[in-house]
Backbone of each chain as ProteinMPNN parsed JSONL, in Angstrom:
{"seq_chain_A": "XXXXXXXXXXXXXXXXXXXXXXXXXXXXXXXXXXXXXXXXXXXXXXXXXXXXXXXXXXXXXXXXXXXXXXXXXXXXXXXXXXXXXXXXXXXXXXXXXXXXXXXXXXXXXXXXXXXXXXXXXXXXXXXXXXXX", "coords_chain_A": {"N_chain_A": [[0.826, -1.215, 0.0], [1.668, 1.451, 0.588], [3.857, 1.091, -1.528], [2.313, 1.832, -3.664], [1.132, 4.493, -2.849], [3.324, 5.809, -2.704], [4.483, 5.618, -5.001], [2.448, 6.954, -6.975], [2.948, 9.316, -5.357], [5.012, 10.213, -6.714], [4.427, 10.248, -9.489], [2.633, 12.481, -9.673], [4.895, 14.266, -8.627], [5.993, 14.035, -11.248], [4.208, 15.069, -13.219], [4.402, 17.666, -11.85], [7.334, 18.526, -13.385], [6.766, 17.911, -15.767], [5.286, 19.782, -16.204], [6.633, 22.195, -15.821], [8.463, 22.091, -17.7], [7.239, 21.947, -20.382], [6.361, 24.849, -19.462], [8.676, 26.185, -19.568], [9.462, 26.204, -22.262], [7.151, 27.301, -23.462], [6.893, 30.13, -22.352], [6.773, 33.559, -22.366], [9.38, 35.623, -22.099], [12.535, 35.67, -20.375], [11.732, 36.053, -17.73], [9.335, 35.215, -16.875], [9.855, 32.554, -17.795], [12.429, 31.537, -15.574], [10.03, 31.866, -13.619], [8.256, 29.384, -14.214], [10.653, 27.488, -14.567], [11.955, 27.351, -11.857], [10.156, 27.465, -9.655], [8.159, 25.282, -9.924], [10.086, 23.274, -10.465], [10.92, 23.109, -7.66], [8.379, 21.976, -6.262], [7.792, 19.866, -7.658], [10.02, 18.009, -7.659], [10.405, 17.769, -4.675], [7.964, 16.551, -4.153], [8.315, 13.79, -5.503], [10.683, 13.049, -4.362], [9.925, 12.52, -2.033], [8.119, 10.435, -2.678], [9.33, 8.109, -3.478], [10.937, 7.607, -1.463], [8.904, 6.818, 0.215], [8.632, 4.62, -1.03], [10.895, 2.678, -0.701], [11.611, 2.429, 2.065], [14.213, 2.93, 3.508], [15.694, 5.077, 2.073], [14.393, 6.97, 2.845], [15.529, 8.736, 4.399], [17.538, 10.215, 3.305], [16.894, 11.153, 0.918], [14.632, 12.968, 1.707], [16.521, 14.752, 3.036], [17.978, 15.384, 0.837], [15.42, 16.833, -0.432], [15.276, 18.777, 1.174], [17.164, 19.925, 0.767], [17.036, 20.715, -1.543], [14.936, 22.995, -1.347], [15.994, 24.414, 0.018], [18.015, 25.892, -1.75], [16.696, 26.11, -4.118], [15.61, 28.585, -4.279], [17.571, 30.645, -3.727], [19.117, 30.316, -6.062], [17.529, 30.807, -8.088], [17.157, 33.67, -7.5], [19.578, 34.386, -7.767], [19.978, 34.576, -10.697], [17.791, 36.029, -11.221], [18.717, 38.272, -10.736], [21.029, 38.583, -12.319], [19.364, 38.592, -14.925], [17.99, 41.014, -14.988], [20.029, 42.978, -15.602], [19.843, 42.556, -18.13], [17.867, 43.348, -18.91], [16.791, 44.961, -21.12], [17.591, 44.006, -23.236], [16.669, 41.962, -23.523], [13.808, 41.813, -24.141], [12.149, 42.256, -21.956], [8.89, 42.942, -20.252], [9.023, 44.819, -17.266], [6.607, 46.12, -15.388], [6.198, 46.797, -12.51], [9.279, 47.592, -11.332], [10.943, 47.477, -9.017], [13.899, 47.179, -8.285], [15.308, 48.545, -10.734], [14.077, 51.005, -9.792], [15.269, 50.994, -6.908], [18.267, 51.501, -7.641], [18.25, 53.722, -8.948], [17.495, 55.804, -7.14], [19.737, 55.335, -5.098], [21.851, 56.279, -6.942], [20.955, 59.014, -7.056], [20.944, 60.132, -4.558], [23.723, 59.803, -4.392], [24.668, 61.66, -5.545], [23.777, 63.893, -4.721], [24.808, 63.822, -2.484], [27.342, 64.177, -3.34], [27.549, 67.089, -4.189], [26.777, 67.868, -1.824], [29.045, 68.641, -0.689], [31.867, 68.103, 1.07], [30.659, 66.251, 3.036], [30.42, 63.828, 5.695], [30.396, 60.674, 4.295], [27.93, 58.847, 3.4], [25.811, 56.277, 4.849], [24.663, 53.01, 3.91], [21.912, 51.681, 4.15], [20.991, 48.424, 3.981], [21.235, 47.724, 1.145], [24.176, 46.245, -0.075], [27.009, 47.919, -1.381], [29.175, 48.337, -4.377]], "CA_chain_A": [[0.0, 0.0, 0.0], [2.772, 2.663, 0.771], [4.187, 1.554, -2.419], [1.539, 2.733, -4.459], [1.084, 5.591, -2.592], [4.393, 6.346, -2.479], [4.631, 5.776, -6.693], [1.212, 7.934, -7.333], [3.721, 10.836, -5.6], [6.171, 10.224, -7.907], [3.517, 10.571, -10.721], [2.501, 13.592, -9.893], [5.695, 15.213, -8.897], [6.499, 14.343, -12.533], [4.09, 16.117, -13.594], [5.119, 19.098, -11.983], [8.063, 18.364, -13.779], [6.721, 18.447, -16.966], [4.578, 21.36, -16.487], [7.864, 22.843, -15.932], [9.491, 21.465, -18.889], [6.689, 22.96, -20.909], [6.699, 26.26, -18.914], [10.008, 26.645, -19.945], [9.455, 26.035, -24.028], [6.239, 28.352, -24.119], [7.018, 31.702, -22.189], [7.652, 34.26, -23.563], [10.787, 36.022, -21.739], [13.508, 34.856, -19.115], [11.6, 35.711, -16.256], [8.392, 34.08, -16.7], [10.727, 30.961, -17.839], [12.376, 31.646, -14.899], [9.193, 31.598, -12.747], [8.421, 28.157, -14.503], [11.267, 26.726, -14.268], [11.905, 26.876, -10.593], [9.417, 26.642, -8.321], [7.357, 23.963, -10.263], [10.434, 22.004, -10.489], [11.101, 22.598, -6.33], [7.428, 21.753, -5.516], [8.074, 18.784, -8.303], [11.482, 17.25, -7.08], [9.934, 17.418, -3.203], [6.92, 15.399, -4.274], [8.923, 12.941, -6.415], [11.504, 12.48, -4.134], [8.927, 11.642, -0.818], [7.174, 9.688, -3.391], [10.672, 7.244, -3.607], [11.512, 7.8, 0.258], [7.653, 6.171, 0.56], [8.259, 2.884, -1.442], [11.71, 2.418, -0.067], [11.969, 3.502, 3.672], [15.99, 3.204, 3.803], [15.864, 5.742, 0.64], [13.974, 8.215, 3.047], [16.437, 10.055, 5.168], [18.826, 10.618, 2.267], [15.572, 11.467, -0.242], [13.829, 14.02, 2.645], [17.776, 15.466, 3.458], [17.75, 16.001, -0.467], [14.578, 17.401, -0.654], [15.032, 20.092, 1.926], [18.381, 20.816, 0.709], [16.772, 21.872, -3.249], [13.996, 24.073, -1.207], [17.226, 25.762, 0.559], [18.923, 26.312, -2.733], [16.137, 26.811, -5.299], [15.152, 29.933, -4.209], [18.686, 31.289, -3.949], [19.616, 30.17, -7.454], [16.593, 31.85, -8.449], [17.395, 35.102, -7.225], [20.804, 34.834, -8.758], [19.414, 34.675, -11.983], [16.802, 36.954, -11.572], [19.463, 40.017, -10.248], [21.626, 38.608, -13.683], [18.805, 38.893, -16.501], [18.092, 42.295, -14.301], [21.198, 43.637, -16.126], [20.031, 42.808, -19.521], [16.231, 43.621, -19.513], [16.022, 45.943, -22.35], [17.709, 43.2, -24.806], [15.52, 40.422, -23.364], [12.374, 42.033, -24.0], [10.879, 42.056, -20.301], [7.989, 43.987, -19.993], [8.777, 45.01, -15.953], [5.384, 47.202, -14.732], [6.581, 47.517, -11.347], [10.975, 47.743, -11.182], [11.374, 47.769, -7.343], [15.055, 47.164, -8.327], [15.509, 49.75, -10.982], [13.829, 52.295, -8.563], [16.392, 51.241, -6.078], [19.499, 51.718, -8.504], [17.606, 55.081, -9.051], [17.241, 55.928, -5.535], [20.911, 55.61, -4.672], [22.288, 57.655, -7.702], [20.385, 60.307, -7.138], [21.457, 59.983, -3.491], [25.297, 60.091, -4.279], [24.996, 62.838, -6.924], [22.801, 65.045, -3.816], [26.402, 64.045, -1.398], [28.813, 64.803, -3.807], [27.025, 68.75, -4.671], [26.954, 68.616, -0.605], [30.495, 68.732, -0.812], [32.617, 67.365, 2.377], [29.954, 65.653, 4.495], [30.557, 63.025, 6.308], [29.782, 59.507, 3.696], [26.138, 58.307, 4.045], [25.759, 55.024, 5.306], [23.57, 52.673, 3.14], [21.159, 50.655, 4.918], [19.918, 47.447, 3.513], [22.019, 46.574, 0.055], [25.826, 46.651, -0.524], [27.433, 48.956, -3.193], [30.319, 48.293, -4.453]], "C_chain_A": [[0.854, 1.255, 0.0], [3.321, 2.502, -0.202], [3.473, 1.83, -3.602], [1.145, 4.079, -3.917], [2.205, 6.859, -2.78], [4.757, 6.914, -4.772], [3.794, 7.225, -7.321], [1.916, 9.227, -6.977], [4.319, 11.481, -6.095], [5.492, 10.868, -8.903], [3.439, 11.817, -10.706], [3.421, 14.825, -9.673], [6.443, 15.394, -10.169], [6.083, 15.017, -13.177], [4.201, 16.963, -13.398], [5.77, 19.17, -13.019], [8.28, 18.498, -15.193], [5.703, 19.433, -17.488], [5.863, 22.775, -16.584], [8.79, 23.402, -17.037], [8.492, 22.629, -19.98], [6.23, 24.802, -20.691], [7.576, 27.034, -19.736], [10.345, 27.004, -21.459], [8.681, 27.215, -24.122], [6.148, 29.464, -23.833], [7.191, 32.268, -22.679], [9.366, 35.103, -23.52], [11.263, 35.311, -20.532], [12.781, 35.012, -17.9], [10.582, 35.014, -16.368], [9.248, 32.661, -16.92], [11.235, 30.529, -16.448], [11.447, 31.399, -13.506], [8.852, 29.759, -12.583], [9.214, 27.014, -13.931], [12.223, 26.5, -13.046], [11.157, 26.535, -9.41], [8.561, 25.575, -8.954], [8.33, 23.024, -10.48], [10.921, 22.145, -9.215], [10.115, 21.627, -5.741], [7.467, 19.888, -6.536], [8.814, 17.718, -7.804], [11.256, 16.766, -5.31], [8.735, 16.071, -3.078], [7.787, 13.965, -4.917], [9.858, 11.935, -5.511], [11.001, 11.75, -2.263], [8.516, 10.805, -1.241], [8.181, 8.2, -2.909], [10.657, 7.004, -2.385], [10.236, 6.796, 0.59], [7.452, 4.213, 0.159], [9.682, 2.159, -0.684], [12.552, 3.438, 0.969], [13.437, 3.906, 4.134], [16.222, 4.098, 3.193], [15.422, 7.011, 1.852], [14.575, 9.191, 4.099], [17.215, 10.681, 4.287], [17.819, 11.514, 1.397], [15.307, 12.988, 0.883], [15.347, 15.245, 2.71], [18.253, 16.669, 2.253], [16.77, 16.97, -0.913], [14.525, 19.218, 0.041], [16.645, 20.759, 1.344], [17.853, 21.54, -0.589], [15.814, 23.054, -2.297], [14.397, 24.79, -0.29], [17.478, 26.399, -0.872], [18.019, 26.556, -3.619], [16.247, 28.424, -5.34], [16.804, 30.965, -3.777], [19.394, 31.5, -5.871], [18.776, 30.942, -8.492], [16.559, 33.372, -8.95], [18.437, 35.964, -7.808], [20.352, 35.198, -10.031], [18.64, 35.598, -12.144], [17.754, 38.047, -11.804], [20.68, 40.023, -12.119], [20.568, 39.151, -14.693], [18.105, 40.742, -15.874], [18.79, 43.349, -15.278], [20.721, 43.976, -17.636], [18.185, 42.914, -20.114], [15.764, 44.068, -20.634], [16.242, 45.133, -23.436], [16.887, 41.865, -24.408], [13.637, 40.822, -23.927], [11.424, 42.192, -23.316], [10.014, 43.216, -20.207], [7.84, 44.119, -18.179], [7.806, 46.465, -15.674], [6.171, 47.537, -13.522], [8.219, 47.143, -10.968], [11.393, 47.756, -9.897], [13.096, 47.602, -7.589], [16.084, 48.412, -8.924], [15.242, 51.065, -10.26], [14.641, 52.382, -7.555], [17.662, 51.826, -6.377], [19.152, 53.646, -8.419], [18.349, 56.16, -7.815], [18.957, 56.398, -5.167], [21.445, 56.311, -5.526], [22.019, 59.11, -7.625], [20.867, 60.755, -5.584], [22.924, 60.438, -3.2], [25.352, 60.805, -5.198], [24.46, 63.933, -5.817], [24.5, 64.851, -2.813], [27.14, 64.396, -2.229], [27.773, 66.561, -4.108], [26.869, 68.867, -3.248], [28.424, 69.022, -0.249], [31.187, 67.923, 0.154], [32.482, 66.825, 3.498], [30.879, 63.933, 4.691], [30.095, 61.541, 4.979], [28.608, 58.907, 4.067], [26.503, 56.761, 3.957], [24.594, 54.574, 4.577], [22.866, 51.588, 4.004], [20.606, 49.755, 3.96], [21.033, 46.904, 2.054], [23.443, 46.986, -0.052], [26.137, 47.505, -1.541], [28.216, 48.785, -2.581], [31.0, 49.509, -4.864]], "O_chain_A": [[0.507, 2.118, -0.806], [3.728, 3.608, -0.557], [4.137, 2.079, -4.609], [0.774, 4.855, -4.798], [2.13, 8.081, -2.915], [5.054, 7.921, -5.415], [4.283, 8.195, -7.901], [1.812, 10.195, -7.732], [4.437, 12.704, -6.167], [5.855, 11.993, -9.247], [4.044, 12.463, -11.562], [3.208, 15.955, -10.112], [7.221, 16.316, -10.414], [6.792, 15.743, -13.874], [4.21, 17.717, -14.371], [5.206, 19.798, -13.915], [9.268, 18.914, -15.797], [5.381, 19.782, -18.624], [5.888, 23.848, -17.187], [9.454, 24.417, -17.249], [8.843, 23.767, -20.295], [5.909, 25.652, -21.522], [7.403, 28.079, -20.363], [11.195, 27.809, -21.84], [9.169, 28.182, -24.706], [5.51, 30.197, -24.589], [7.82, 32.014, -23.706], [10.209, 35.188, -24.413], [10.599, 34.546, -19.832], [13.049, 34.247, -16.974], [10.768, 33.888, -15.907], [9.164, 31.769, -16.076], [10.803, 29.485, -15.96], [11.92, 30.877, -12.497], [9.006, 29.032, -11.602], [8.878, 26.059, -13.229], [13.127, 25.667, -13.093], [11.354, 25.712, -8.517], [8.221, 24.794, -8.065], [7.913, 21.888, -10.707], [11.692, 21.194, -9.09], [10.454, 20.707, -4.996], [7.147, 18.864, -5.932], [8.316, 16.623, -7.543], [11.748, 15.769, -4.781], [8.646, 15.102, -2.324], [7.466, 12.977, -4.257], [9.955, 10.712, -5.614], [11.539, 10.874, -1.585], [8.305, 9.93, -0.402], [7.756, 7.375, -2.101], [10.248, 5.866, -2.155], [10.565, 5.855, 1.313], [6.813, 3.242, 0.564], [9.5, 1.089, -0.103], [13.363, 4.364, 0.952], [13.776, 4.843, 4.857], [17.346, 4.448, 3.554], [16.11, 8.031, 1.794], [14.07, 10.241, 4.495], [17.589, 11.818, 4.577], [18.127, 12.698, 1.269], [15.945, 14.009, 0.627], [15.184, 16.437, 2.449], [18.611, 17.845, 2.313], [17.106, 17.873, -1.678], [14.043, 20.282, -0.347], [17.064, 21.898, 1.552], [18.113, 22.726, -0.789], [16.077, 24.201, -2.658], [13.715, 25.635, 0.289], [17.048, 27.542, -1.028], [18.429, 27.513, -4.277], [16.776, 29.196, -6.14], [16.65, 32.169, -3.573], [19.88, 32.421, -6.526], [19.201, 31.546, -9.477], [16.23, 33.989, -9.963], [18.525, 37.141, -8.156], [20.438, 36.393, -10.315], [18.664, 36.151, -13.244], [17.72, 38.713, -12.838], [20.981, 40.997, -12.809], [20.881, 40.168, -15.312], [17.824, 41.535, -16.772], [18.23, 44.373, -15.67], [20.941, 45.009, -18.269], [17.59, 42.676, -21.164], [14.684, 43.782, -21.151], [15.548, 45.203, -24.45], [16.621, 40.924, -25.157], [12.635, 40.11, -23.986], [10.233, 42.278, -23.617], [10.452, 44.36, -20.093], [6.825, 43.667, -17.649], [8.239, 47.615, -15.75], [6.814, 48.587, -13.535], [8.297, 46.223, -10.155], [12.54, 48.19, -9.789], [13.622, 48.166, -6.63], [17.007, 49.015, -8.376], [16.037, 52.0, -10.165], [14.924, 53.492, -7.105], [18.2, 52.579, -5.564], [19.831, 54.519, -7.88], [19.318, 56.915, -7.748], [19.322, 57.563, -5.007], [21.72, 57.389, -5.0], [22.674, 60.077, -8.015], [21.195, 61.94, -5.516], [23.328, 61.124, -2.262], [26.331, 60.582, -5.91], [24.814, 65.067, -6.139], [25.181, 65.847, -2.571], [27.907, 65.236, -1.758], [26.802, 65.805, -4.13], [26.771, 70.063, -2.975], [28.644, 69.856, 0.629], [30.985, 66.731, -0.079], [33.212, 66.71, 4.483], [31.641, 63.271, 3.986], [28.874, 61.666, 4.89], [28.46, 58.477, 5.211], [27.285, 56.211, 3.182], [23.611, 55.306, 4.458], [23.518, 50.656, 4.474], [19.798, 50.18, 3.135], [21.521, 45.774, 2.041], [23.725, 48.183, -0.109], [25.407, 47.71, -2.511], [28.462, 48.826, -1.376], [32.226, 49.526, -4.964]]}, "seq_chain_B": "XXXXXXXXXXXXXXXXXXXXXXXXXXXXXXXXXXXXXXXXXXXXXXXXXXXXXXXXXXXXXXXXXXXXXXXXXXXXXXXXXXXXXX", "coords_chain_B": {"N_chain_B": [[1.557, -3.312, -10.27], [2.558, -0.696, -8.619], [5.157, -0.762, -9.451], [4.62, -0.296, -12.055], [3.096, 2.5, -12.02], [5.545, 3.856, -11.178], [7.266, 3.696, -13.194], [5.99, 4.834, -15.14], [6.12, 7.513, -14.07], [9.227, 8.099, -14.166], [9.342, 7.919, -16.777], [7.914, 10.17, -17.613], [9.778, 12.004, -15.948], [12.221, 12.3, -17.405], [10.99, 12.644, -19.861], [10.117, 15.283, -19.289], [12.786, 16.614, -18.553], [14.019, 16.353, -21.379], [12.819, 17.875, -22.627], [13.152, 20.402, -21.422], [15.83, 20.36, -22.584], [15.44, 21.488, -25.007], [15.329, 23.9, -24.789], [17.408, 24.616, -23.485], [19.117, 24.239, -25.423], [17.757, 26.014, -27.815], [17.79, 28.746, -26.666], [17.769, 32.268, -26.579], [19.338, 33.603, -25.359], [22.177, 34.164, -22.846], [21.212, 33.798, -20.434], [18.48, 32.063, -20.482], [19.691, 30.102, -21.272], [20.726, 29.352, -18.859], [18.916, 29.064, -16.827], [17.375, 27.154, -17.861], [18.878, 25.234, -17.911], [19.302, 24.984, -14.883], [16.955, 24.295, -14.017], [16.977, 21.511, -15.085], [18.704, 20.948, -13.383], [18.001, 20.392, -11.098], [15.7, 18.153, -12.553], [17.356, 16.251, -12.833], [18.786, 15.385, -10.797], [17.029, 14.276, -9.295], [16.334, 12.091, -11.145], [18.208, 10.57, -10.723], [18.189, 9.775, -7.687], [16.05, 8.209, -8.478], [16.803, 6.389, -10.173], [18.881, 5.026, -8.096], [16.901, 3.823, -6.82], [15.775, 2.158, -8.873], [18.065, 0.14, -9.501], [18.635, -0.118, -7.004], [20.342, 0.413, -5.659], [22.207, 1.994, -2.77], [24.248, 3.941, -2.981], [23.491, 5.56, -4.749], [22.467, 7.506, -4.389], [23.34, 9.232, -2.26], [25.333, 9.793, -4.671], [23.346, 11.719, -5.948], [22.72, 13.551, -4.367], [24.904, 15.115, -3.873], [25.549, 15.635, -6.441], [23.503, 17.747, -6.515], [24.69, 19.722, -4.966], [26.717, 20.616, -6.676], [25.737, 20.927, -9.054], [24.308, 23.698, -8.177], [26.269, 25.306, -7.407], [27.254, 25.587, -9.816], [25.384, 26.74, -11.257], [25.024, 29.18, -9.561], [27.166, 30.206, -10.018], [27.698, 30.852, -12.627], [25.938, 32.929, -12.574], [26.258, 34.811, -11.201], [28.129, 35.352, -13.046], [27.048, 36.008, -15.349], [25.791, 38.302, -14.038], [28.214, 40.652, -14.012], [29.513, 40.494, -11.756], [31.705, 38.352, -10.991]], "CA_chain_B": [[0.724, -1.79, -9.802], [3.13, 0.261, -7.755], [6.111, -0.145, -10.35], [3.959, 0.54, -13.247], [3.225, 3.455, -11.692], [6.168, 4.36, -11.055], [7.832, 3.669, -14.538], [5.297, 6.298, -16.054], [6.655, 8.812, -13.387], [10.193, 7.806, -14.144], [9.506, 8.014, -17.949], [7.336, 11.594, -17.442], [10.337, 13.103, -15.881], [12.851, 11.794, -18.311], [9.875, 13.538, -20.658], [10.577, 16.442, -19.142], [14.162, 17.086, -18.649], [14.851, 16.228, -22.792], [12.19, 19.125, -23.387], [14.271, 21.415, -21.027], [16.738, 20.405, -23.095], [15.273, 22.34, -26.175], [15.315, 25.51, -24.409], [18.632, 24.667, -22.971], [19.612, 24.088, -27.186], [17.718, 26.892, -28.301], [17.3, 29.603, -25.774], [17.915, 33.014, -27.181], [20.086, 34.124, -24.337], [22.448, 33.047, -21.842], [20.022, 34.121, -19.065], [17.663, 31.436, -20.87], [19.969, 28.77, -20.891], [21.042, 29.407, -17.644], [17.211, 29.104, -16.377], [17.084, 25.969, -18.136], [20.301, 24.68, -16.608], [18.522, 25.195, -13.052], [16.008, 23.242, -14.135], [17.599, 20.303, -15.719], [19.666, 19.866, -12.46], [17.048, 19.123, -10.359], [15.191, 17.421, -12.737], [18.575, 15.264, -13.189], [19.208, 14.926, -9.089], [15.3, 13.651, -9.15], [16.191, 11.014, -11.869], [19.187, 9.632, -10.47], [17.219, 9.111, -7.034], [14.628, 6.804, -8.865], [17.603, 5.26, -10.708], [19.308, 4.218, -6.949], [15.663, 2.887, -6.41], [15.118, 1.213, -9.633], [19.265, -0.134, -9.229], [18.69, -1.245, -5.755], [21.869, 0.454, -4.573], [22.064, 3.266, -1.898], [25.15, 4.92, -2.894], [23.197, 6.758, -6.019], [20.967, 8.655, -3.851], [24.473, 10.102, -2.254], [25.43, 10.684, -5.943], [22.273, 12.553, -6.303], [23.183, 14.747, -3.208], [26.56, 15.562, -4.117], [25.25, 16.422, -7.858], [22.668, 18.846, -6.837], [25.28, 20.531, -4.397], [27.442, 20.718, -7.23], [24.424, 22.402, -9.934], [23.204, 24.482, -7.608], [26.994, 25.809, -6.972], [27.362, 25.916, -10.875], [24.036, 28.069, -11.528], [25.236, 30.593, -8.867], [28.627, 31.267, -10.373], [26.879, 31.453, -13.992], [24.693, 33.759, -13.021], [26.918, 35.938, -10.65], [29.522, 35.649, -14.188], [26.264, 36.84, -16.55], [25.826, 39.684, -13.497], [28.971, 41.0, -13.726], [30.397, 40.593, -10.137], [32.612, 37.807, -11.369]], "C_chain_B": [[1.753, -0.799, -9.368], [4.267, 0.359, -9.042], [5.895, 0.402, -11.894], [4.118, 2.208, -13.152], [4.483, 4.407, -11.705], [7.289, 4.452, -12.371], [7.721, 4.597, -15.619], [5.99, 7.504, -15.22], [8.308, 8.924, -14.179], [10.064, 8.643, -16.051], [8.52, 9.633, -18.314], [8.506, 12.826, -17.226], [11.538, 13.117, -17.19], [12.528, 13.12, -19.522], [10.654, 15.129, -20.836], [11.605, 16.831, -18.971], [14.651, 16.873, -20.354], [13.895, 17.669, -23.198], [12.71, 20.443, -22.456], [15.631, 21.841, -21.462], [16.943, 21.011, -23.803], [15.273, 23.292, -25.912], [16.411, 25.69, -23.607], [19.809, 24.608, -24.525], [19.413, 25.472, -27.789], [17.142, 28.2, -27.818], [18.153, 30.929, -26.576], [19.075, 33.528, -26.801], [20.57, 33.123, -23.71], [21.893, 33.016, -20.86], [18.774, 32.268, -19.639], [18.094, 30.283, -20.781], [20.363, 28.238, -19.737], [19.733, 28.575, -16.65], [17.047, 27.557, -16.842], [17.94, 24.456, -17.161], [19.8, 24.324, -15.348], [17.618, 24.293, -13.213], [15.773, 21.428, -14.123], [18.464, 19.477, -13.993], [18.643, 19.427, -11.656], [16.583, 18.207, -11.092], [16.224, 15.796, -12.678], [18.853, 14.344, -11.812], [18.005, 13.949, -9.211], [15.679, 12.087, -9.418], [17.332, 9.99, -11.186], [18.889, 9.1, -8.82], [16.621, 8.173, -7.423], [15.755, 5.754, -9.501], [18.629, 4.339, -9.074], [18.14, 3.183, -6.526], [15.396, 1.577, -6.969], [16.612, -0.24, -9.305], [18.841, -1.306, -8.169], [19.737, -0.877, -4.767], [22.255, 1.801, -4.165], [23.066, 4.301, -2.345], [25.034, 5.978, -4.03], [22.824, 7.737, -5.637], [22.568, 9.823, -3.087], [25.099, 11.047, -3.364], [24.723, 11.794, -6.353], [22.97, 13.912, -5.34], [24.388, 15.713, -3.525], [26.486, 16.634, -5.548], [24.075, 17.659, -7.782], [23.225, 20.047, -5.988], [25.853, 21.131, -5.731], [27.018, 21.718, -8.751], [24.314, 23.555, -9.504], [25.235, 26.004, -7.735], [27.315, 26.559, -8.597], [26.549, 27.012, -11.665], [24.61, 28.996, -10.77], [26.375, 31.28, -9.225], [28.478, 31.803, -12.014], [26.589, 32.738, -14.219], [25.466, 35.087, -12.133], [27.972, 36.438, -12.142], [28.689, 36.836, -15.187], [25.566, 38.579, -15.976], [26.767, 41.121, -13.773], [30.092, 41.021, -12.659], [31.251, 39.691, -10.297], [33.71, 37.964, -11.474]], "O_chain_B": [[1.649, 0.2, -10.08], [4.33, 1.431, -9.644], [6.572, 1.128, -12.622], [4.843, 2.961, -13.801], [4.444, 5.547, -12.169], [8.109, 5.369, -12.378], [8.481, 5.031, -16.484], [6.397, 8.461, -15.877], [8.5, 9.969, -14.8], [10.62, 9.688, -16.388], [8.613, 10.066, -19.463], [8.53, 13.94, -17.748], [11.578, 14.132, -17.886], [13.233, 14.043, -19.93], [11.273, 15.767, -21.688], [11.543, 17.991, -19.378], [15.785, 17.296, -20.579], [14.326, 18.446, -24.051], [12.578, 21.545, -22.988], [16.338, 22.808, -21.177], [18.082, 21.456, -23.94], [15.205, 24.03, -26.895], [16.538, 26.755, -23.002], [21.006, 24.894, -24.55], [20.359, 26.134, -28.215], [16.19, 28.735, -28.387], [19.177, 30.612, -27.181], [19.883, 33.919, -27.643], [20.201, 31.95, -23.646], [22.074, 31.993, -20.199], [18.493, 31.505, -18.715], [17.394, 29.36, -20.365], [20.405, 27.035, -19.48], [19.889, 27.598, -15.918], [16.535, 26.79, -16.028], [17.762, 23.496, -16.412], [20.009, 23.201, -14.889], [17.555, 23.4, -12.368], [15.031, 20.592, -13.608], [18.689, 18.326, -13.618], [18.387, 18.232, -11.502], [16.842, 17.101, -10.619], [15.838, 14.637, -12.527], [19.054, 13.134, -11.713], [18.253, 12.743, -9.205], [15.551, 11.143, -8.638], [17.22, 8.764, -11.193], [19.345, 7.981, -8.586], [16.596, 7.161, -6.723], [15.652, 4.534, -9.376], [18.945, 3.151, -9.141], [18.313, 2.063, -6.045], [15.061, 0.51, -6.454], [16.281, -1.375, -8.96], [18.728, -2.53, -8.224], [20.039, -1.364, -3.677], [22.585, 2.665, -4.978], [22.808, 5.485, -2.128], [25.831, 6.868, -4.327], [22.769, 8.795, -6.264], [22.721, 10.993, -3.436], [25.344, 12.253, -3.332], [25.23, 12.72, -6.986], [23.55, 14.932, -5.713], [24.525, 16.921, -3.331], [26.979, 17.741, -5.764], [23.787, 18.372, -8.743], [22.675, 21.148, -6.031], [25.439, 22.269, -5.951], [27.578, 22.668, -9.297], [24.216, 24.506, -10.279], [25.212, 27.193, -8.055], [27.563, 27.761, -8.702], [26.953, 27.873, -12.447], [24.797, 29.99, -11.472], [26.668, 32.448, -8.97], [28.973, 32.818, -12.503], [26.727, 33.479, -15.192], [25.212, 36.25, -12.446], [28.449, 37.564, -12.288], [29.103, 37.905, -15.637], [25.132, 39.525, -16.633], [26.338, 42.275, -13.773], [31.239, 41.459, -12.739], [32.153, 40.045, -9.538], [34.415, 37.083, -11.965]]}, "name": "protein", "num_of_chains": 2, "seq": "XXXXXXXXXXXXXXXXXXXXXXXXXXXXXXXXXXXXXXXXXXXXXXXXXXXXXXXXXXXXXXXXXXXXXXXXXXXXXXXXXXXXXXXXXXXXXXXXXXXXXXXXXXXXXXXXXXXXXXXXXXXXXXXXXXXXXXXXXXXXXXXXXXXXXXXXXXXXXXXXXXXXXXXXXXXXXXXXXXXXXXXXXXXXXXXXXXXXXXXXXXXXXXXXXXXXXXXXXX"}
């Protein structure tokens, strides 16, 4: 019984997997692909790999250990990628409505162009993102 | 029953990682193949799990572990390279 239950999880974390797959073919720019092709293959790879852990119980500390380690790291790898195609929006084609990133970039230029015309203050301290 | 089942899963993801492949072939950008890349490794870690299963022999599912440290480390230096901060 657990190994059909365990299989049937499999099943359907495949299909995540290939909702993914097709995600990924029919978007139209990097970030929807992007959207696609990570969290439907975290929520995919978690089901898939409990599914396994379910038919063979020795499989499921290593499987579960695995599982939580992609839904550490998706969403980092993610982010990388996002802050990369970031860079090259205007030749990707992204239609971004709301830029919370560009408005930040903004934000601080306009910031260190207002200290340098103050002339010899003290360096403003940036709260919240690094600049290099 | 149960390995049926599980043969179609097996052969679903399979499915899907060769059609990640086509947008890992013909992605416009490197942002695109990158994205695909990310994709492919889990789907890849996934498969080589079910292959320790189908096998019989524990030390794949380690393989798996090791290979999705090893993606995950590969996507982030990609994508920090296609940032600039590289």
């Amino acid at each position: 019984m657990a190994a059909i239950i365990g299989a049937s999880l499999s099943l359907v974390g495949s299909l995540f997997f290939l909702l993914s797959a097709i995600g990924l073919l029919r978007m139209p720019d990097a970030f929807n692909r992007m959207q696609a092709g990570t969290k439907a293959t975290t929520l995919g790879s978690m089901l898939f790999l409990v599914g396994i852990g379910l038919m063979r119980p020795d499989f499921l500390g290593r499987a579960l250990l695995l599982a939580g380690f992609i839904a550490l790291t998706n969403p980092v790898s993610s982010n990388a990628l996002a802050r990369a195609a970031h860079g090259y929006r205007k030749r990707l084609g992204a239609k971004l409505a709301p830029d919370a990133l560009a408005e930040d970039d903004e934000a601080l230029a306009a910031a260190a162009v207002r200290d340098a015309a103050a002339g010899s203050q003290a360096p403003r301290v940036q709260e919240g993102r690094h600049v290099d | 029953m149960a390995d049926a089942i599980f043969i179609a899963a097996v052969s679903l993801a399979a499915l899907s990682l060769l059609l990640a492949g086509i947008r890992l072939a013909k992605g416009p950008w490197a942002i695109d193949r990158t994205v695909a890349l990310d994709a492919m490794t889990i789907m890849a870690s996934s498969l080589i799990v079910a292959f320790a299963l189908l096998s019989g022999r524990r030390i794949y599912v380690d393989v798996a572990l090791v290979y999705g440290l090893v993606g995950f480390a590969g996507v982030v230096a990609l994508a920090r390279y296609l940032e600039g901060g590289l």
